[in-house]
N, CA, C and O of each residue as an XYZ file, in Angstrom:
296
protein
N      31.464     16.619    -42.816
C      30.756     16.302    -44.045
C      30.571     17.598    -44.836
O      30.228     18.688    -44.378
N      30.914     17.228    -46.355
C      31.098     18.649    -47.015
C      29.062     18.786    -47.328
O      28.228     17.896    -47.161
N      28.839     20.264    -47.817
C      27.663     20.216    -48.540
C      27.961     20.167    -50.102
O      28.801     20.814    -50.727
N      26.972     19.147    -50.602
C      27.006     19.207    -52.093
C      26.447     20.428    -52.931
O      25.624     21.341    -52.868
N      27.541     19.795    -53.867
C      27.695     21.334    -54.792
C      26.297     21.177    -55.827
O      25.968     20.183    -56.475
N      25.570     22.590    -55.737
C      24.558     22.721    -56.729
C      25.100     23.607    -57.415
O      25.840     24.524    -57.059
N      24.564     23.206    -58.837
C      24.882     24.079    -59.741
C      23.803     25.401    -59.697
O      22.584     25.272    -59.589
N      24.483     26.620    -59.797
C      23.508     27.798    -60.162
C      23.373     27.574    -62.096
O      23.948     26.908    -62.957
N      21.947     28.863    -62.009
C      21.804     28.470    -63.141
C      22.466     28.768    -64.308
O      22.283     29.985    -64.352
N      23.106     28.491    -65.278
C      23.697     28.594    -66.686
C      25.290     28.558    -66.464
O      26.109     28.906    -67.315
N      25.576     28.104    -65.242
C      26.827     27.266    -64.980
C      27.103     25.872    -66.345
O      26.356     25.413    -67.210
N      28.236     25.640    -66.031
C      28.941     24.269    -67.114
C      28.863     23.583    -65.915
O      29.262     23.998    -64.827
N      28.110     22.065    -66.246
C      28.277     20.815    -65.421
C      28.293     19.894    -66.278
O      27.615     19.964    -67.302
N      29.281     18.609    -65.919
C      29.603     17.899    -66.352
C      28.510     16.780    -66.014
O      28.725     16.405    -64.862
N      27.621     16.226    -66.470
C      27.107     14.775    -66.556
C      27.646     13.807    -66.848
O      27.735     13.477    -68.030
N      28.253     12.944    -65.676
C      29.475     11.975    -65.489
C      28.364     10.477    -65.990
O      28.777      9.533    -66.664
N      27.268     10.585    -65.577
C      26.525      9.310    -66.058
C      26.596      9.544    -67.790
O      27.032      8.500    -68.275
N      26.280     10.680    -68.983
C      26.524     10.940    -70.051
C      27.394     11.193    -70.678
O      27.410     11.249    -71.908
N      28.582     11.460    -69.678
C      29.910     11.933    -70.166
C      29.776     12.923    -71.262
O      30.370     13.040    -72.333
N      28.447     13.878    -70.467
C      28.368     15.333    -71.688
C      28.461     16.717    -70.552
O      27.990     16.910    -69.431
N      29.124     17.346    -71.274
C      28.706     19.126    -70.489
C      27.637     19.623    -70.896
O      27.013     19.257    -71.891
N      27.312     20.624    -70.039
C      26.047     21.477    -70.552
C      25.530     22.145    -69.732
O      25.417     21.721    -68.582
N      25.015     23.533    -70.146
C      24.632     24.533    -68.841
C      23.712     24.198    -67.911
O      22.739     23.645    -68.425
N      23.643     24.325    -66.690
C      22.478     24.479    -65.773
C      21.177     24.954    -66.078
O      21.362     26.171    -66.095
N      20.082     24.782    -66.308
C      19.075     25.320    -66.850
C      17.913     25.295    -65.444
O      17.279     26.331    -65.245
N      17.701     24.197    -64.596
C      17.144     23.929    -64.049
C      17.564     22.831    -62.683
O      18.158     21.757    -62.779
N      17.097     23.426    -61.551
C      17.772     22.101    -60.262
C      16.155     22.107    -59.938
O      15.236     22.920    -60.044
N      16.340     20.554    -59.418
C      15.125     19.880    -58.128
C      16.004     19.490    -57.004
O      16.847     18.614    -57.203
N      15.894     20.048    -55.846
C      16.403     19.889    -54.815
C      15.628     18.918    -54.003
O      16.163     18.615    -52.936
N      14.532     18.385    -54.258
C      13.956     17.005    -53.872
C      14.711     16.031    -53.953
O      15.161     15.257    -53.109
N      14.857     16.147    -55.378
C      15.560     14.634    -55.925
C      16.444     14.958    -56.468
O      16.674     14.275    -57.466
N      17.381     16.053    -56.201
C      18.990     16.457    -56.539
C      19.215     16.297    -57.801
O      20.314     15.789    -58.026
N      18.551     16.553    -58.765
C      18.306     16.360    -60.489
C      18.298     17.597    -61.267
O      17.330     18.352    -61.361
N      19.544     17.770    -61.869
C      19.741     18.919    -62.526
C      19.605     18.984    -64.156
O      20.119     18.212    -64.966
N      18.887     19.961    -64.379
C      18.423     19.634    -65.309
C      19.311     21.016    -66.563
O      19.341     22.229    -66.358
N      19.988     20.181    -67.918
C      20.920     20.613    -68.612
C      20.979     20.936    -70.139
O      21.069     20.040    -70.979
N      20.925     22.239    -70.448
C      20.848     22.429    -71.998
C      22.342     22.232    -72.607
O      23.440     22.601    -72.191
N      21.895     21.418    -73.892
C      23.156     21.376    -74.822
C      24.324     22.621    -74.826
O      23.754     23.709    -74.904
N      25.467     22.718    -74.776
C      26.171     24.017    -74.714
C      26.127     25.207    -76.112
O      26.126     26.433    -76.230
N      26.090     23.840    -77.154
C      25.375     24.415    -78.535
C      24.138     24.658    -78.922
O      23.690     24.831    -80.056
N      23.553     24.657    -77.752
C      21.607     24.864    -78.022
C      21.447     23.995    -79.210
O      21.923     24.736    -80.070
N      21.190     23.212    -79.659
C      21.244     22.605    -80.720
C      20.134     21.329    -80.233
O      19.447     21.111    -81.231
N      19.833     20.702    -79.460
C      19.435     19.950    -78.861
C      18.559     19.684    -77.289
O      19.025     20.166    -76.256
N      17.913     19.278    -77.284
C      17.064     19.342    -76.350
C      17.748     18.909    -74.619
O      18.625     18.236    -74.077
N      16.899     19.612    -74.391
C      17.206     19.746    -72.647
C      17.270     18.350    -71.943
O      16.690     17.449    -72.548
N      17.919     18.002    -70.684
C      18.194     16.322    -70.169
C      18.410     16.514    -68.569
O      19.029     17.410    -67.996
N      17.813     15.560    -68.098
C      18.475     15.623    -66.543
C      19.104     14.597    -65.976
O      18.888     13.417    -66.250
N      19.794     14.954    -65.278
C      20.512     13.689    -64.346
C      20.916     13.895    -62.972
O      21.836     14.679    -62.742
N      20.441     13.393    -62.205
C      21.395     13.064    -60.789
C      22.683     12.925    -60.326
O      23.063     13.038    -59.160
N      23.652     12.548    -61.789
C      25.121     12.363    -61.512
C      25.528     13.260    -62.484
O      25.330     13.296    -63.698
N      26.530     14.449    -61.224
C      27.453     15.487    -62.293
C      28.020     15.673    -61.300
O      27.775     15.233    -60.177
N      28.956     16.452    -61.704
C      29.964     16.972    -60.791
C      30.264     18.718    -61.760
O      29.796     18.946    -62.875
N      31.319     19.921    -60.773
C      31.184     20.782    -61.725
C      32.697     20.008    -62.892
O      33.463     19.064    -62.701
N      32.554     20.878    -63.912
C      33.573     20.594    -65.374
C      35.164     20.920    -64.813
O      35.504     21.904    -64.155
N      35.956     19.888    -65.238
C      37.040     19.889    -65.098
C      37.874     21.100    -66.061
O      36.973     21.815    -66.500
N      39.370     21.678    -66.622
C      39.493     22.622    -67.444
C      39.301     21.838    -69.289
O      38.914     22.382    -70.323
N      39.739     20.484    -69.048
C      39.445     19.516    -70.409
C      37.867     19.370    -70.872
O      37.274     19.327    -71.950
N      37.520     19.320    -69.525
C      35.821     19.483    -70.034
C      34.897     21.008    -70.411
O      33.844     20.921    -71.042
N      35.504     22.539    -69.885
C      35.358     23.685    -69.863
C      36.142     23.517    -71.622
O      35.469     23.941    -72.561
N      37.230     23.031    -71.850
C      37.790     23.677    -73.456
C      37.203     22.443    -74.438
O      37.290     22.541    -75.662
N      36.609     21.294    -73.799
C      35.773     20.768    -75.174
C      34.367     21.174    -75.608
O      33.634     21.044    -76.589
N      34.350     21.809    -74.219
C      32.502     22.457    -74.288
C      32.581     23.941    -75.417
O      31.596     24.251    -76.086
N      34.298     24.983    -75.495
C      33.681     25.663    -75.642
C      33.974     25.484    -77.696
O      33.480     26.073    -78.657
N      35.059     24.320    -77.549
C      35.631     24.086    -79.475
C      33.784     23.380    -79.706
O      33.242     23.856    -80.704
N      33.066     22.556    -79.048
C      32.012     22.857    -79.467
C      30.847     23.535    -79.903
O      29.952     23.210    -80.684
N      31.091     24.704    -79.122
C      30.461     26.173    -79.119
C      30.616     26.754    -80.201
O      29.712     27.330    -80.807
N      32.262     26.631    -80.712
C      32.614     27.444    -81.510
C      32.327     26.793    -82.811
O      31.890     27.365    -83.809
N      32.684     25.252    -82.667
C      32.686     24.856    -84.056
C      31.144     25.026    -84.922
O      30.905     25.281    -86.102
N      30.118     24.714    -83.552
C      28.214     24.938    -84.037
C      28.319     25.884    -84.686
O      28.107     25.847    -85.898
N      28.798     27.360    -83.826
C      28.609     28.184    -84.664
C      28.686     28.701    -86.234
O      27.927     29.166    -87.084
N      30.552     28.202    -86.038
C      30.868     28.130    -87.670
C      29.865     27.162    -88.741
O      29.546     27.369    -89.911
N      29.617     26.336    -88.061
C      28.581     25.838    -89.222
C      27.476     26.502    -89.767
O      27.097     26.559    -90.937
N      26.913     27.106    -88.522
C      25.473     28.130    -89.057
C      25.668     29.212    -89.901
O      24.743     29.729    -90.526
N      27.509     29.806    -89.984
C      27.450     31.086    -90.666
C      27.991     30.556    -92.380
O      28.073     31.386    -93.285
């Protein structure tokens, strides 16, 4: 039996129940609930129980989001 993967903090995890990425901000190892800021800070913090880490499709949509937030602010 493998051990499950926790995310450290400000890692990319994928939230498979939201089908969103977003950094690690916070784990509960009680209730295995990781808790995830928007990758664009733009939006408020979320947790979930179901993630897995980001695939490379999910690492390059997280970061054209990154990039595109930005361009908007400048």
């Amino acid at each position: 039996m493998s051990t499950p993967w926790v995310p450290a903090q400000g890692v990319l995890v994928k939230d498979t129940a939201a089908g969103r990425v977003g950094k690690a901000v916070g784990w509960d190892g009680d209730t295995r609930t990781v808790t995830l800021a928007p990758v664009a800070g733009d939006d408020e913090t979320w947790e979930t129980q179901r993630f897995r880490p980001p695939n490379e499709l999910d690492r390059l949509r997280a970061r054209v989001t990154e990039v595109n937030n930005r361009r908007r602010r400048t």
